[in-house]
C-alpha positions in Angstrom: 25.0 -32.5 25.1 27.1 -32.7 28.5 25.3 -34.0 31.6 26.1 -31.4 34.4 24.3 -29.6 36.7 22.7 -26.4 35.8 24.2 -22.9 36.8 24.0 -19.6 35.7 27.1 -18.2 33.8 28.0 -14.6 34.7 27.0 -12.0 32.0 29.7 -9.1 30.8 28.2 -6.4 28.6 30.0 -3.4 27.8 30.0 0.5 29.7 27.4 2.9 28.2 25.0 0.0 26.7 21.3 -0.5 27.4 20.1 -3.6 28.6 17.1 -5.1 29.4 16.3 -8.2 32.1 13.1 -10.2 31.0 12.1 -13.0 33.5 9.6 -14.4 35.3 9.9 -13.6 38.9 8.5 -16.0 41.2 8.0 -16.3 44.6 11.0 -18.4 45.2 13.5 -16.3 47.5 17.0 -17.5 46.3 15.5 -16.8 42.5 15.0 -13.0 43.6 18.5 -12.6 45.3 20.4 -13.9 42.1 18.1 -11.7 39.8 18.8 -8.5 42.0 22.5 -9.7 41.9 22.5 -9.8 38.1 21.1 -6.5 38.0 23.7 -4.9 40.0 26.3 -6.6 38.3 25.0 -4.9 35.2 24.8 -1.5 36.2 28.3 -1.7 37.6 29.3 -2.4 34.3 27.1 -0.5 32.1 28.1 2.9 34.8 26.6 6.1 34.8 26.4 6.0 31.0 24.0 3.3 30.5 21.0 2.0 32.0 19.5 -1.8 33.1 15.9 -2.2 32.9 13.9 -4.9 34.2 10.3 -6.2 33.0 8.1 -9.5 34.0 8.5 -11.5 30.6 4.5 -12.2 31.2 3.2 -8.5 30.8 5.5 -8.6 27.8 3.6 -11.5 26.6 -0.1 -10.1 27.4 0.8 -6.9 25.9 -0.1 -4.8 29.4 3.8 -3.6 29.5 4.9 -2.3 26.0 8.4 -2.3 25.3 9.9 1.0 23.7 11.1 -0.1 20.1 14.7 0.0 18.5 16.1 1.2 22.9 18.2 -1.6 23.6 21.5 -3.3 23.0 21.1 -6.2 24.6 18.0 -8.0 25.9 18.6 -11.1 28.4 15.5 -13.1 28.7 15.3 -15.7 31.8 19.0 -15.3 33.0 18.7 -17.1 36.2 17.0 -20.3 37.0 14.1 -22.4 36.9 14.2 -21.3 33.3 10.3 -22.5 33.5 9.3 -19.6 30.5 8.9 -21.1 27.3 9.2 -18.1 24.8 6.3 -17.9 22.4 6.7 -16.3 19.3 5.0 -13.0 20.4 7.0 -12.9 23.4 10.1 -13.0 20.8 8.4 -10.8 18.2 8.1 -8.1 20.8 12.0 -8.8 22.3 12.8 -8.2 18.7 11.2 -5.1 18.0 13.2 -3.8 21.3 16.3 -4.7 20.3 18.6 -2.0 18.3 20.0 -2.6 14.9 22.3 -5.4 15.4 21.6 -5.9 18.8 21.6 -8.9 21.0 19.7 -11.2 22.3 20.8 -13.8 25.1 17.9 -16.7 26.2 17.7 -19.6 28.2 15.0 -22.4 27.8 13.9 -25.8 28.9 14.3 -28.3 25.6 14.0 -31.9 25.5 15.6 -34.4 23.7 15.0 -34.4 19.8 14.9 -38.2 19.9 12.8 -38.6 22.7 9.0 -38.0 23.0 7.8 -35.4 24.9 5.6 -36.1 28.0 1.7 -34.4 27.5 1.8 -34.0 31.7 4.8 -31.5 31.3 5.0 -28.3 29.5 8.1 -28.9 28.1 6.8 -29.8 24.6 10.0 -28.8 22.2 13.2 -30.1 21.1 16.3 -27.2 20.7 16.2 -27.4 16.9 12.5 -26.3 17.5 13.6 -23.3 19.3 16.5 -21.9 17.3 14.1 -22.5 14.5 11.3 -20.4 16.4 14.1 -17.7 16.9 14.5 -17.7 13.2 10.8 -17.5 12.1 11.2 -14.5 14.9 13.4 -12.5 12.5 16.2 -13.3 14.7 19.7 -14.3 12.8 23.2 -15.5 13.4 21.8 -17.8 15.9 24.0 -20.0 18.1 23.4 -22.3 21.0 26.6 -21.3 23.7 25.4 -24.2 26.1 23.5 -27.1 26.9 23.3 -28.9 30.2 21.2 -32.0 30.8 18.8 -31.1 34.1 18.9 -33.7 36.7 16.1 -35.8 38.2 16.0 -34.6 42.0 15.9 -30.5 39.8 13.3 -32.2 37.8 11.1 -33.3 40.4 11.8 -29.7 42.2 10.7 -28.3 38.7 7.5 -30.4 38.6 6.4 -30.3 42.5 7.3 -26.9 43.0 7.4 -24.6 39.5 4.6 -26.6 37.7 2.3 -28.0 40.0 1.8 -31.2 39.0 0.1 -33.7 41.2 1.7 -36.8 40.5 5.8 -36.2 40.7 6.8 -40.1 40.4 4.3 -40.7 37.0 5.4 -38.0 35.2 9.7 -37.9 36.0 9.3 -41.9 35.2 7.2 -41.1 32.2 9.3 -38.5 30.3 13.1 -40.1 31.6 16.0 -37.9 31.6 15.8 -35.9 29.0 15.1 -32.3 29.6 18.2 -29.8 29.2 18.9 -26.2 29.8 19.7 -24.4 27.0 21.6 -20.9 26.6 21.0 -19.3 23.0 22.3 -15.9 21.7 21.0 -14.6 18.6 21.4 -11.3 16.8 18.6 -8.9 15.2 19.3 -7.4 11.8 21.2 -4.2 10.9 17.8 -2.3 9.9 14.8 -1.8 11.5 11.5 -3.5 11.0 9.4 -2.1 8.1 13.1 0.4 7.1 13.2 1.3 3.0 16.0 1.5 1.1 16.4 3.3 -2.5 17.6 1.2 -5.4 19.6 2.6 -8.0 19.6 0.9 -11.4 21.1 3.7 -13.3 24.1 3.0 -15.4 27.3 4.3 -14.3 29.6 6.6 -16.8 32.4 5.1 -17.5 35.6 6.7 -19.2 36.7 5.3 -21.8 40.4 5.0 -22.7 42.4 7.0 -25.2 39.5 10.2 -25.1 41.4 13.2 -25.3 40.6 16.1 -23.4 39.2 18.1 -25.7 36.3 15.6 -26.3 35.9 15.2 -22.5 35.1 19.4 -22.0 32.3 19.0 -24.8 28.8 19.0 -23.9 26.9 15.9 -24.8 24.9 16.8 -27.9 21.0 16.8 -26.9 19.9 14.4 -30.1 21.3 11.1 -28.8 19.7 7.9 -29.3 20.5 3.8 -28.7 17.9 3.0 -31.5 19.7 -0.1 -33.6 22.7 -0.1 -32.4 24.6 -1.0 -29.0 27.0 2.1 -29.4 26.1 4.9 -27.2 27.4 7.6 -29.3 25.3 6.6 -32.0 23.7 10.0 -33.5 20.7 10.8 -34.9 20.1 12.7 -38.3 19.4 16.5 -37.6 16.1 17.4 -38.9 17.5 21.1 -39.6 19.9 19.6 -42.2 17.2 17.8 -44.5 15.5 20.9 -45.0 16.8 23.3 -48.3 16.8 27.3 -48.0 12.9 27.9 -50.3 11.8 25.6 -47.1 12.3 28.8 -44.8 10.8 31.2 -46.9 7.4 32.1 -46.1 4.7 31.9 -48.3 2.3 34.7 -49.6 -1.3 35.3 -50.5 -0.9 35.2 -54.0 1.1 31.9 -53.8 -2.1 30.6 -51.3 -4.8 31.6 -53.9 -7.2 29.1 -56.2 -6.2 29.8 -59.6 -8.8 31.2 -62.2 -10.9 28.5 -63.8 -10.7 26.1 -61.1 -13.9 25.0 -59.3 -13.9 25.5 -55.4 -14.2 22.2 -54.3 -17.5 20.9 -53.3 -18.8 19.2 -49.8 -21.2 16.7 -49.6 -24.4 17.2 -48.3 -26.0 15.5 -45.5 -28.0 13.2 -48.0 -26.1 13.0 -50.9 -27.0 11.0 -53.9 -24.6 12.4 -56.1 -21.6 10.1 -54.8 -19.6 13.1 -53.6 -19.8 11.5 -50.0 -18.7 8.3 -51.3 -15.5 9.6 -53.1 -16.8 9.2 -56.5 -17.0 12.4 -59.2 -20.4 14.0 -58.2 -23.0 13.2 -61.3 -25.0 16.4 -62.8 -27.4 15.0 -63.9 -28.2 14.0 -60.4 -27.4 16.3 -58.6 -28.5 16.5 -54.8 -31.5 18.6 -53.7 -32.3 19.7 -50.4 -35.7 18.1 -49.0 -39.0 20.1 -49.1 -40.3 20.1 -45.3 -43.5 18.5 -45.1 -46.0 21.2 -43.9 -48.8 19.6 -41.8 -51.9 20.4 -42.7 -54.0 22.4 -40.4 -57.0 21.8 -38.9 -59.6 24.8 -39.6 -60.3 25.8 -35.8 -64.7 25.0 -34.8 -65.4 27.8 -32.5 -68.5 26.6 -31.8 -68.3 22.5 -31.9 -64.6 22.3 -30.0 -64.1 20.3 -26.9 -61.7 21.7 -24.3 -59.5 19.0 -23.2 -58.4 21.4 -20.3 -61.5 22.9 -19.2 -59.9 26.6 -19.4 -60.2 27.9 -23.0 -63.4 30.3 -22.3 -62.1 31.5 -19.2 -59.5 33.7 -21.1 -55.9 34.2 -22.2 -54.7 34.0 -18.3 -55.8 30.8 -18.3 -55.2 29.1 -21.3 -52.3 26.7 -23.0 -49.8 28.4 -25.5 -51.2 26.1 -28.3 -54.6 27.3 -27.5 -56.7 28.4 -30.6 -58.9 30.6 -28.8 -55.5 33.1 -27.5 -56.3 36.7 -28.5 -60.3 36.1 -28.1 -62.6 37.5 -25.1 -63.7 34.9 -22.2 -66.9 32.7 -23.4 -69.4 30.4 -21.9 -68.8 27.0 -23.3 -70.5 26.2 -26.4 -71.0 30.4 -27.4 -70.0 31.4 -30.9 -67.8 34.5 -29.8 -68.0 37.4 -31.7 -67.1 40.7 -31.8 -70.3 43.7 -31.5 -70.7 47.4 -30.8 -67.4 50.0 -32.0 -65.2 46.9 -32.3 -66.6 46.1 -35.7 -66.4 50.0 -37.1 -63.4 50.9 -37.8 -61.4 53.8 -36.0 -59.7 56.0 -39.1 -61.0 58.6 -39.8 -60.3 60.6 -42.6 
């Protein structure tokens, strides 16, 4: 690492490109006049054709200023000094998203010393290996540090009085020794956008083979190809049309389809056979299967007089008995009546 002074290198981007400025800008006048310088610089070079943006690089952390995705070409974070900003990974993540296919990114950072131990009163807390490696676990690539300078002790003590606000300068310089540098990284985003697809083709690619005449070449493929046992591609199939013989296409009639006289038709088994039929065996005569008798239940003679209604309706009449009723088709009763039939009903209506 050389031990100079820190400056700010001028930037040259090309005419037509989009760029973006991300900083922190502070209260201090002479950071404000080099920023506004930068800018103009840019837009003289980028002319009518392109356009120079600039954003606070903390809304861009809290998420209250969204960056447009995939708009610019080049995105330079913290260009002018007290690079104060250490770049967390979402401020990074979102710097990414920004950038175009294969655009680029240009940072400066505060790092210290890899060999040295950082001090807990400052907030410089990594080394530079720590940040290129931060840019990679960003999704950044091709990642290159352009310049490291070694920050001296009366910018340090500006840095802590004035930038961080510490209380006690002397402590804290004398604590962590001279070994915070300013470092300028550039780093490129992929060719493809976050979250892009690609198709992948793993079909096998015709090749032509030598010596095939061109006769063989105008032939269509024949449709009954198949790589079964051997590696050969032009390994064919036996037709099924050729193992056939000319009484195979003749059709069949009626006569042919008939059971010949004498012959049995052939039997089915029963649903409870106890001939063997079911069972595959030669059926047995002599015992044969026989369809079950149903059992008839036997029936109850119906007391007309002695009979308990279980529902309470059977002498009220048909309207209001059961369907298994046993008084359905006789005349409304008192309970416990014999009911019978008087006057014309029992004379009967024929006459002669």
């Amino acid at each position: 690492m050389s031990s100079t002074t820190r400056s700010s290198a001028p930037y040259t981007v090309e005419p037509g490109q989009h760029i973006l400025l991300a900083a922190r800008a502070g209260s201090d006048a002479n950071s404000l006049d080099a920023l506004q310088q930068l800018r103009d610089s840019l837009r003289t070079q980028v002319g009518t054709t392109g356009k120079v943006d600039f954003e606070q690089i903390d809304r861009i952390e809290d998420g209250s200023a969204p960056l447009p995705s995939s708009t610019y070409d080049r995105i330079i974070a913290s260009p002018v000094g007290p690079h104060t900003v250490e770049h967390s990974s979402k401020i990074l993540g979102n710097l990414l998203l920004a950038l175009k296919p294969s655009g680029t990114l240009e940072i400066n950072e505060l790092v210290v010393d890899g060999t040295t131990t950082s001090s807990n009163t400052l907030p410089v807390t990594r080394s530079q290996d720590e940040f290129v490696q931060q840019l990679k676990f960003a999704g950044f690539i091709d990642t290159q540090v352009i310049r490291s300078e070694k920050v001296l002790e009366p910018t340090l003590r500006e840095l802590a009085a004035e930038s961080w606000k510490l209380s006690d300068v002397e402590s804290s310089i004398s604590s962590l020794g001279s070994v915070v540098y300013s470092v300028y990284v550039t780093a490129n985003k992929p060719a493809y956008n976050v979250g892009a697809a690609a198709a992948l083709s793993f079909g096998k690619k015709n090749k032509s083979k030598q010596g095939s005449s061109t006769d063989d070449a105008d032939k269509p493929k024949k449709a009954w190809m198949l790589n079964v046992e051997s590696d050969d591609e032009d390994a064919e199939i036996e037709d099924q049309d050729d193992l056939l013989e000319e009484e195979d296409f003749a059709r069949p009639d009626a006569s042919t389809l008939a059971r010949p006289d004498g012959v049995p038709a052939k039997r089915r088994a029963c649903k409870n056979c106890t001939c063997g039929l079911a069972d595959g065996l030669e059926p047995d005569e002599n015992n044969a299967c026989k369809p079950k008798e149903k059992v008839k239940k036997p029936t109850r003679p119906v007391d007309l007089v002695n009979v308990k209604s279980s529902c309470g309706n059977c002498s009220l009449g048909d309207a209001f008995r059961c369907s298994s009723c046993p008084y359905l088709g006789m005349p409304s009763f008192k309970p416990g009546e014999k009911v019978t039939l008087g006057g014309s009903m029992l004379s009967d209506d024929f006459m002669p």
